[in-house]
Kinemage of the C-alpha trace (Angstrom):
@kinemage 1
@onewidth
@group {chain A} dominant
@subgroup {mainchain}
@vectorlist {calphas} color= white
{ca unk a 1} P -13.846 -9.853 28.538
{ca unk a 2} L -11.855 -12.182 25.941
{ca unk a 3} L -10.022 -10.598 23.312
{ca unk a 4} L -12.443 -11.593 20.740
{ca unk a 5} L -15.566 -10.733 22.450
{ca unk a 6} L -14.106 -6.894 22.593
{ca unk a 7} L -13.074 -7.627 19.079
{ca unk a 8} L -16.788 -8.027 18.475
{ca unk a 9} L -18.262 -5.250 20.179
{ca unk a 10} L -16.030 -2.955 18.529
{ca unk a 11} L -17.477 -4.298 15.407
{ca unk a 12} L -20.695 -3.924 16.099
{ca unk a 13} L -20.641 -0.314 17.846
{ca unk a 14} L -18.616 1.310 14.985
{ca unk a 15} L -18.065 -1.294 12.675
{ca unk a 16} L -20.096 1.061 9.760
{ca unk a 17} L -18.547 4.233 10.457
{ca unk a 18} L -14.982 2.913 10.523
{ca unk a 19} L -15.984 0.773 7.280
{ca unk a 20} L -16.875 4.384 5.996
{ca unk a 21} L -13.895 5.871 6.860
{ca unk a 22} L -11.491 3.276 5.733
{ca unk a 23} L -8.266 1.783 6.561
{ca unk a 24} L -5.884 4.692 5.678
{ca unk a 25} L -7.837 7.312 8.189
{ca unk a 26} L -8.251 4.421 10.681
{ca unk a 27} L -4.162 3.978 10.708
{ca unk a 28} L -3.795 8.071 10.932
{ca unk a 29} L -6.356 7.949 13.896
{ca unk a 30} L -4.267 5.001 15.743
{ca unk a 31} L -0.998 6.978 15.035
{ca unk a 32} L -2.854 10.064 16.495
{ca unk a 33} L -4.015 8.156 20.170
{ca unk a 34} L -0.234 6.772 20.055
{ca unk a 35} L 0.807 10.026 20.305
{ca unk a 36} L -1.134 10.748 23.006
{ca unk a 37} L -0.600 7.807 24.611
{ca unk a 38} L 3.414 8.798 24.390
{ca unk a 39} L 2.292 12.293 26.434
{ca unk a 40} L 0.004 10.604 28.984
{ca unk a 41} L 3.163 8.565 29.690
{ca unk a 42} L 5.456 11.571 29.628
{ca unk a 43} L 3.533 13.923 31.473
{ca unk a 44} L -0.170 12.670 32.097
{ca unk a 45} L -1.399 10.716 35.477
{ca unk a 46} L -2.621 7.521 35.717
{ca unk a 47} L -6.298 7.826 34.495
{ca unk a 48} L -4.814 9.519 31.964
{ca unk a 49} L -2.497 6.936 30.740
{ca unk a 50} L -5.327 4.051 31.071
{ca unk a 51} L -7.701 6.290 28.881
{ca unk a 52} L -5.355 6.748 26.499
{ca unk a 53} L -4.270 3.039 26.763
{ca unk a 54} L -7.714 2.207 25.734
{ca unk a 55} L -8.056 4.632 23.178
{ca unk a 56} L -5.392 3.051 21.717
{ca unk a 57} L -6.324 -0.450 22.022
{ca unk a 58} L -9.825 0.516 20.818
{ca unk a 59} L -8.410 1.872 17.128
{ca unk a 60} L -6.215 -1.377 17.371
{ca unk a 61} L -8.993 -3.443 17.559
{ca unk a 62} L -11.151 -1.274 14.682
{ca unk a 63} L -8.294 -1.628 11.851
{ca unk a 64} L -8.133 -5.610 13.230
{ca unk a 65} L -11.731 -5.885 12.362
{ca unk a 66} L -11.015 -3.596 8.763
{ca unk a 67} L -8.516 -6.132 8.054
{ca unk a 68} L -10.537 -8.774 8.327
{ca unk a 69} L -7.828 -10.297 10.971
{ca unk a 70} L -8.110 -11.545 14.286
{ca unk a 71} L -6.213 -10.290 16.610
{ca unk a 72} L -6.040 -13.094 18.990
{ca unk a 73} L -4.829 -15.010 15.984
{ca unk a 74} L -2.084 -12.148 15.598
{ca unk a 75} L -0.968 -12.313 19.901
{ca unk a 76} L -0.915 -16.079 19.331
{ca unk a 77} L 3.304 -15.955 18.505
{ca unk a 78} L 3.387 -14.064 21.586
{ca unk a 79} L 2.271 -17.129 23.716
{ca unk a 80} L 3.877 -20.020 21.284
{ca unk a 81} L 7.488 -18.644 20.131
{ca unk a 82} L 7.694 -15.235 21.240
{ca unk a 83} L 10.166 -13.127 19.248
């Protein structure tokens, strides 16, 4: 699945409830899964670390779509004149 596509579904699966809950809460729930992320690394096993990677990416891609910013469009330095 393409970047955008997931983008997308995101969107459309909890588009309205994230909308409800705003950017602010989104950004505390993002710092939240990074912080579990950071254990699942530390101390967790694989399929922990890959749920917890996608947990992450998931709230990544939810504040994207809040912003109103794409997020291929924001991995696009990345692949043109990486920092």
């Amino acid at each position: 699945m393409e970047i955008a596509e997931f983008q997308s579904h995101i969107a459309s699966v909890y588009g309205e409830a994230d909308a409800e809950r705003g950017i602010p809460a989104t950004v505390a729930w993002l710092c939240e899964e990074l912080g579990e992320l950071a254990q699942a690394v530390r101390k967790g096993t694989p399929e922990q670390q890959l749920w917890e990677l996608g947990d992450v990416f998931a709230w990544l891609v939810s504040l994207a779509h809040q912003l109103d910013l794409n997020l291929e469009d924001a991995i696009e330095r990345y692949l043109t004149d990486p920092p």
